[in-house]
Wavefront OBJ file of the C-alpha trace (Angstrom):
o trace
v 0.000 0.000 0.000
v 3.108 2.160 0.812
v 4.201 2.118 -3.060
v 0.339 2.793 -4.215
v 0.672 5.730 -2.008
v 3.917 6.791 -3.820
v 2.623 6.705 -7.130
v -0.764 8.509 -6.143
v -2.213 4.937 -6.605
v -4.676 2.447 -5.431
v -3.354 -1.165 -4.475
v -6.019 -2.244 -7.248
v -4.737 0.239 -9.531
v -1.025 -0.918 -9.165
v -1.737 -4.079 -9.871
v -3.404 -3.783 -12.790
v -0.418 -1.219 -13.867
v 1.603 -4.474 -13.043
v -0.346 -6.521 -15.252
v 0.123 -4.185 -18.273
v 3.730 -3.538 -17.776
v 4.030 -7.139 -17.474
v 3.648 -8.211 -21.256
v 2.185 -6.026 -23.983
v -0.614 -9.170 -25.106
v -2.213 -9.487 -21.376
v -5.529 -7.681 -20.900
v -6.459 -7.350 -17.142
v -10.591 -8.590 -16.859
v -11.219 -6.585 -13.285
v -14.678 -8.039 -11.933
v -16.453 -5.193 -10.451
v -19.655 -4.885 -8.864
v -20.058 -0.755 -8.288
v -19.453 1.639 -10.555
v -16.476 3.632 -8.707
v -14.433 0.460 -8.890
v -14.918 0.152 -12.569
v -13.921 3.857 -12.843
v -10.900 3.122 -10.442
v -9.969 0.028 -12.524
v -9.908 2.728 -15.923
v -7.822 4.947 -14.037
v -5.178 2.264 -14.057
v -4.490 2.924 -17.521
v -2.799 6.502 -16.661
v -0.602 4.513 -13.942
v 2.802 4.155 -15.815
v 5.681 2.060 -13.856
v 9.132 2.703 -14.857
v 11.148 -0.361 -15.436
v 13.022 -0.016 -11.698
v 9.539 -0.211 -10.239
v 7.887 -3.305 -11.938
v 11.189 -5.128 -11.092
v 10.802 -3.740 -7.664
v 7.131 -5.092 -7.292
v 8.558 -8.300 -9.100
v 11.281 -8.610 -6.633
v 9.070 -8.099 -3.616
v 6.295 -10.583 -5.154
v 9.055 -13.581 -5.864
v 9.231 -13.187 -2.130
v 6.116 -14.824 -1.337
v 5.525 -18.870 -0.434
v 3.173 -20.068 -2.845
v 1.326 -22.943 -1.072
v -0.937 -25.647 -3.642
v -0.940 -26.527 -6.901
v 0.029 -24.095 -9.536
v 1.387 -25.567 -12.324
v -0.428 -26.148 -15.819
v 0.383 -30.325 -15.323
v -1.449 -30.272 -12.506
v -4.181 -28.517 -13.474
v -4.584 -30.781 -16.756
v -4.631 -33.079 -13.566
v -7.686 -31.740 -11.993
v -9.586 -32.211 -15.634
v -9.266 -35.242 -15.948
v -10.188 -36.568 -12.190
v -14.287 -34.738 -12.799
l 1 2 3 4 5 6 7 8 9 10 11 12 13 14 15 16 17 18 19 20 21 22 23 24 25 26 27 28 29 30 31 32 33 34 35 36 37 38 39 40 41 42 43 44 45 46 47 48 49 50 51 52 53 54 55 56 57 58 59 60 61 62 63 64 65 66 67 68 69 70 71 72 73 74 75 76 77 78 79 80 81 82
């Protein structure tokens, strides 16, 4: 939340700014139920990172434990056991 505050951001708008950054073919789908998020979640497009920034939230996120399946094998897995 500290960096969103930086940048004059929402958390939801940063990561959607992440997700853009990320690789020019990805298209964020925000679900939203009120009409302020949905205008927050188009204000996301006039969040620009810099390069040093998306590594930074990179870095930071390779620092989480991921717990549970995650991998495309084992969801091809899950498929095939319904």
């Amino acid at each position: 939340m500290a960096f969103a505050k930086e940048k004059g951001a929402t958390p939801a708008q940063i990561s959607l700014a992440w997700m853009l950054h990320k690789k020019n073919f990805i298209v964020p789908i925000p679900g939203s139920r009120k009409i302020e998020r949905i205008k927050e979640h188009l204000d996301a497009a006039d969040v620009e990172l810099t390069d040093e920034e998306f590594e930074r939230i990179e870095a930071e996120l390779a620092k989480i434990e991921l717990h549970g399946n995650r991998t495309d094998e084992d969801i091809a897995k899950l498929r095939y056991l319904d």
